[in-house]
N, C-alpha and C positions, 0 to 999 in steps of 0.2 A: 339320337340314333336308336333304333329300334331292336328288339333281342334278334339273333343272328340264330342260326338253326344250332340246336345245342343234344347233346349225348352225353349218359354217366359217364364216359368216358375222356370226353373233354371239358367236362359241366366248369369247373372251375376255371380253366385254361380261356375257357370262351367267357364267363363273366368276368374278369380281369382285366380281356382284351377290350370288353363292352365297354368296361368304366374310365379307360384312360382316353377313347374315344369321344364318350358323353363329357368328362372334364376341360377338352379343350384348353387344358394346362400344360406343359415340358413335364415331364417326368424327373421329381426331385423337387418339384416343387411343395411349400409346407402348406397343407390342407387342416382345418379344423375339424373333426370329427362328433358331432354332438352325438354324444349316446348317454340314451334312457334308460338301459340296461337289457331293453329286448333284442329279438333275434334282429330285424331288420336293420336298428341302427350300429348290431354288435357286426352285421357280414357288411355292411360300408364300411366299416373303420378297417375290416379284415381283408377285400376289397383293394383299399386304399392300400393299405400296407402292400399287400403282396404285390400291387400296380408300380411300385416302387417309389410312391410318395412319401414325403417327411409329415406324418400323420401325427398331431395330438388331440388326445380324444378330452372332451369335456362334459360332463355331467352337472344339469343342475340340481340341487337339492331345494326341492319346492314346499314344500310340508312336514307336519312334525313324524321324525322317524319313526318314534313308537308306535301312534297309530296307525302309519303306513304299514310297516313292516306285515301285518294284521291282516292286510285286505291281501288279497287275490288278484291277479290280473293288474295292478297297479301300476304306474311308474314315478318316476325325479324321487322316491325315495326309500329308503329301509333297503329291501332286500335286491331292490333295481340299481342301486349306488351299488351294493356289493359286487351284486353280477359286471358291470360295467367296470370295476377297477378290476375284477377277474380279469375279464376278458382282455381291457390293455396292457395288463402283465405279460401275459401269454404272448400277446402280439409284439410284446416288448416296443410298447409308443407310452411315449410321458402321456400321463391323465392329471388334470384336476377334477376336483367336486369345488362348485360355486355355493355358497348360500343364497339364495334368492328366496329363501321365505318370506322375506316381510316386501319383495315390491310383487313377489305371487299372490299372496292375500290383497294387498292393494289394488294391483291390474284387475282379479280374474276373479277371486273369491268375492270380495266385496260387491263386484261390479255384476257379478250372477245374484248374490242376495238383494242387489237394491232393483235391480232388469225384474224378477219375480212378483216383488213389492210394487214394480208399475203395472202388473200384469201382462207381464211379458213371457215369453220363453229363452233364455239364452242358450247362446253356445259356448261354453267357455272355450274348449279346443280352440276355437276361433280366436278369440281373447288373448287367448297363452303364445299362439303363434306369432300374432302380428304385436307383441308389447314383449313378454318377456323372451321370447325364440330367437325371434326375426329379428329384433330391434336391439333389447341388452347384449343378449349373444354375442349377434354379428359386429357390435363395437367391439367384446372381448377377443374374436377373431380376428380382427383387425392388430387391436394392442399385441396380439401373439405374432404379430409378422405374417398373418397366412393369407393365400392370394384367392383362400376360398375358404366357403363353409359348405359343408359335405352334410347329407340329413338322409334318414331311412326313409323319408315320405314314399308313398306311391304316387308321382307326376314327372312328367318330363317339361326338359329346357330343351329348348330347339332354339338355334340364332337361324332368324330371320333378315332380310333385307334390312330393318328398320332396329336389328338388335334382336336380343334376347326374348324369346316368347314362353309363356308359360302352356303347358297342354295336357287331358288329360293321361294315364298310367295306359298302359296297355294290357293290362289286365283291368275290365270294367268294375268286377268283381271287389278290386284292390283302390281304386282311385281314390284319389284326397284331394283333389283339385278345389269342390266344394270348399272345403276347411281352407284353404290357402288363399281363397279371392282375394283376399285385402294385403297382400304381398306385392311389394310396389317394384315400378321398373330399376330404381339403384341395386332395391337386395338382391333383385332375380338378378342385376349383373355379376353379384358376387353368389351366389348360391349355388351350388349343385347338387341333383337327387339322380343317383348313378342304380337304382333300384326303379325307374318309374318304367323302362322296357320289360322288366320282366314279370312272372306270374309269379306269386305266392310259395305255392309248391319247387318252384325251381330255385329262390332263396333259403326255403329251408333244408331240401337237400343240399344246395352250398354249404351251407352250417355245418351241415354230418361232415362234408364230404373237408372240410378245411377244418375239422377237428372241435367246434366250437362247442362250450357248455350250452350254452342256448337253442339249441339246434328245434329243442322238440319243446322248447318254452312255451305256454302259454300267449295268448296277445293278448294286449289291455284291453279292460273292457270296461265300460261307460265310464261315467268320471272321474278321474283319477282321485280327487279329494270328497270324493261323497263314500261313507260308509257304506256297502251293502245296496250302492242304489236307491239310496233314500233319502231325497234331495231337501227333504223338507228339514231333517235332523240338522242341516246346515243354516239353511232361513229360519229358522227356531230359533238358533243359538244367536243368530248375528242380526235380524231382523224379529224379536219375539212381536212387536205388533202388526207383524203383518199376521196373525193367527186371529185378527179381532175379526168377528163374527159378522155377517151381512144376506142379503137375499139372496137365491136363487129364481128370477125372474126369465120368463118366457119372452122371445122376441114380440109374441102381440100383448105384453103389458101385462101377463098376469105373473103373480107371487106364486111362486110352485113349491116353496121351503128357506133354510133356511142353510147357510155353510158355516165354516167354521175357520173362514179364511182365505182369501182370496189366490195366496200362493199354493195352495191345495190342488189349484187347477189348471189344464195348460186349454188353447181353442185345438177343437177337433178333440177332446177328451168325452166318454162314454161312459165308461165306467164309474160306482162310485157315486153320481150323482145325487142318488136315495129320493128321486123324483120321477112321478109317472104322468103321463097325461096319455098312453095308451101308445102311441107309436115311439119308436126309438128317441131320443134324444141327445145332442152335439153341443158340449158348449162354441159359442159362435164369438162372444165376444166378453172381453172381462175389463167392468169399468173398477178401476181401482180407486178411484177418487170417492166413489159413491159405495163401494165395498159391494157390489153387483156382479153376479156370474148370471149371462144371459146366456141363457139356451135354445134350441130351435134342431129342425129336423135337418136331416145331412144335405139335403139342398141349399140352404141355405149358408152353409161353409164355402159354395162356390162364389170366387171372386174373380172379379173383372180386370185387376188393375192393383199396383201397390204401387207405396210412396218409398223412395230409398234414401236412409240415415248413412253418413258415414262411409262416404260411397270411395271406392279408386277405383282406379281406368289404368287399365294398364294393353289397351287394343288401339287399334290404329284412331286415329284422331286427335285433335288436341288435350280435347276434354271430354268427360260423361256429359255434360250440360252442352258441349256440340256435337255427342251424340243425339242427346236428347233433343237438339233444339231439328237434326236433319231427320229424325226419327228411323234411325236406325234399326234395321231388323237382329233380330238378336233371339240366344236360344235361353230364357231363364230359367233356374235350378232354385224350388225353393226349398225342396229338402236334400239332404245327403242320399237317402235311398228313393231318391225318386229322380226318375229319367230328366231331361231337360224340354220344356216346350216353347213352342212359338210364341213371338210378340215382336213389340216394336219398344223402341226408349221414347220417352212421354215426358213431358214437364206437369208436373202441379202449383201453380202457382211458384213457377222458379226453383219449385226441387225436383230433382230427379228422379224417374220411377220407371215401370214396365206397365204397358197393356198388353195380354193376352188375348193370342189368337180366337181361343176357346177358352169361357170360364175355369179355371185351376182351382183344384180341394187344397187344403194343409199350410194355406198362408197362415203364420202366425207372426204377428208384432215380436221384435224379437232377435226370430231367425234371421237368416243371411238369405238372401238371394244371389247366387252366381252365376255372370252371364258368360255367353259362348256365342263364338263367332258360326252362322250358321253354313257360310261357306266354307270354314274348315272346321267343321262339328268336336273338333276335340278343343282348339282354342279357347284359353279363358280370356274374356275381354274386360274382367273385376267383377264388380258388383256391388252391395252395399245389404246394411244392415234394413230388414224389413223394419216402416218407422208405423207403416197403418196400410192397412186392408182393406180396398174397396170392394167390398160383396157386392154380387150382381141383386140380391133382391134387401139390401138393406144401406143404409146412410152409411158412413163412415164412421 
């Protein structure tokens, strides 16, 4: 359901009304609450409570407290635990705090140190949702008796003909759709994000307006477990030979210098490079095997075509590979701040991938591509993990 016309006057009265409608639950029924300790997941649980659901809220504790507590903008630990058990006090809803340190390092930490070490770029957010979110969570919601699990994401559920769809926020600004592609059709049946109708600003006036500590908190920002934004202090520590030294070489074959590490750099990186050859230069491609950062001018970032790792489908059809094999027209997304464009679904030698309409900048091995149904432009149709980059003027 889409947000309904709202006034400070009824601001609460009318998001309340929203979310028992978006739930598509009886009233009274026991919902799971995940909260980060931010404003978004703290006005779903507040939401829930006042909609008149049996709400328990659950937080997980992902990293070591003391460090956390330290950083700014964080969440799953230190000062985001505390807010979060604030908050279900208040609301008077049982809370847990889970331990999940040690399968959060496993899933997401590791699995971003070793993606770097391939020369990759990951996404952990990605990582975390569909392993430790989506997947441990929602067992533990299940073991609690709840007939859902409730999240502050920006996306909506829409039941379609064929079941539950997932689709972007309606606030563009706000959308998490990207991040959630690998969210498959069992969770979306248990899942609900009673936040994905509305805009930014009108959730955190709910906060003021329902009394909440969080109302004027902060949002997180970049990775929850990288110090200060400095991702490399993390593949340092857990990956020290990925620092081992190699070339900086030019797409047409010449040696331009030398790096100090292959995780140092991400494609479409600029800066930093400490190499001229007179006009700008992009890294294009990073061989990790040969300890190679290849660079080249920004035309040559554009790509024709990618191969996709790790793929779900969660749009009409059997499979992504009878997507692929009907070549389905489709909108791909390969970054979170960037629009979605034309293509078709493609096989590579029996994997699944996208060709673009028009060569696309900012592929990077790594990230995610998320597809979208072009006849209803907000539908996600899955996606997959970018596995290789077909450049329009270079090999694979």
């Amino acid at each position: 359901m889409d947000a309904p016309v709202l006034t400070p006057a009824n601001l609460s009265d009318g998001l309340i009304e929203a979310v028992r409608e978006s739930m598509r639950l009886p009233v009274g029924a026991r919902i799971v609450a995940a909260m980060s300790g931010g404003v978004d997941s703290t006005v779903t649980a507040a939401l829930l409570a006042k909609a008149g659901y049996d709400v328990v809220g659950v937080t997980l504790q992902l990293y070591d407290h003391g460090a956390a507590i330290q950083k700014k903008g964080a969440c799953c630990a230190g000062q985001d635990i505390h807010d979060a058990r604030t908050a279900a006090e208040g609301l008077a809803i049982p809370h847990y705090v889970l331990d999940y340190e040690s399968r959060f390092k496993a899933q997401v930490i590791e699995d971003f140190a070793d993606a770097y070490l391939r020369g990759e770029t990951p996404i952990p957010c990605i990582r975390c949702n569909q392993t430790v979110k989506f997947r441990d969570l929602l067992d533990v919601a299940r073991d609690l008796g709840a007939e859902a699990m409730a999240t502050g994401h920006y996306v909506r559920r829409h039941v379609g003909e064929a079941g539950p769809e997932l689709h972007r926020a309606t606030d563009a600004n706000r959308d998490q759709s990207y991040f959630l592609f690998a969210t498959t059709a069992d969770q979306l049946d248990y899942l609900r994000f009673p936040l994905g109708g509305f805009p930014k600003p009108v959730v955190r006036a709910a906060a003021a307006q329902l009394g909440l500590a969080v109302a004027d908190k902060p949002d997180s920002q970049d990775i929850c477990f990288v110090p200060e934004g400095r991702y490399t202090t993390v593949i340092d520590r857990l990956r020290p030979h990925g620092a081992e030294p190699g070339d900086i070489v030019h797409i047409d074959g010449r040696v331009l210098g030398r790096h100090e590490g292959v995780t140092r750099y991400t494609i479409g990186q600029r800066r930093g490079l400490n190499v001229a050859v007179g006009d700008p230069l992009f890294v294009v491609r990073i061989d990790a095997d040969a300890r190679q950062v290849l660079v080249g001018p920004r035309e040559a970032l554009l790509t024709r075509a990618l191969v996709l790792g790790e793929t779900n489908w969660i749009g009409d059809g059997v499979s992504i590979l009878a997507a692929c094999e009907a070549a389905r027209p489709v909108l791909a997304r390969v970054r979170s701040t960037r629009e979605p464009v034309a293509g078709r679904m493609t096989l590579f030698d029996g994997q699944p991938g996208v060709t673009f309409d028009l060569p696309e900048e900012g592929v990077a091995p790594g990230q995610a591509c998320a597809l979208y149904a072009p006849e209803a432009k907000t539908r996600v149709l899955g996606g997959g993990f970018i596995a290789r980059a077909l450049r329009a003027s270079l090999q694979p």
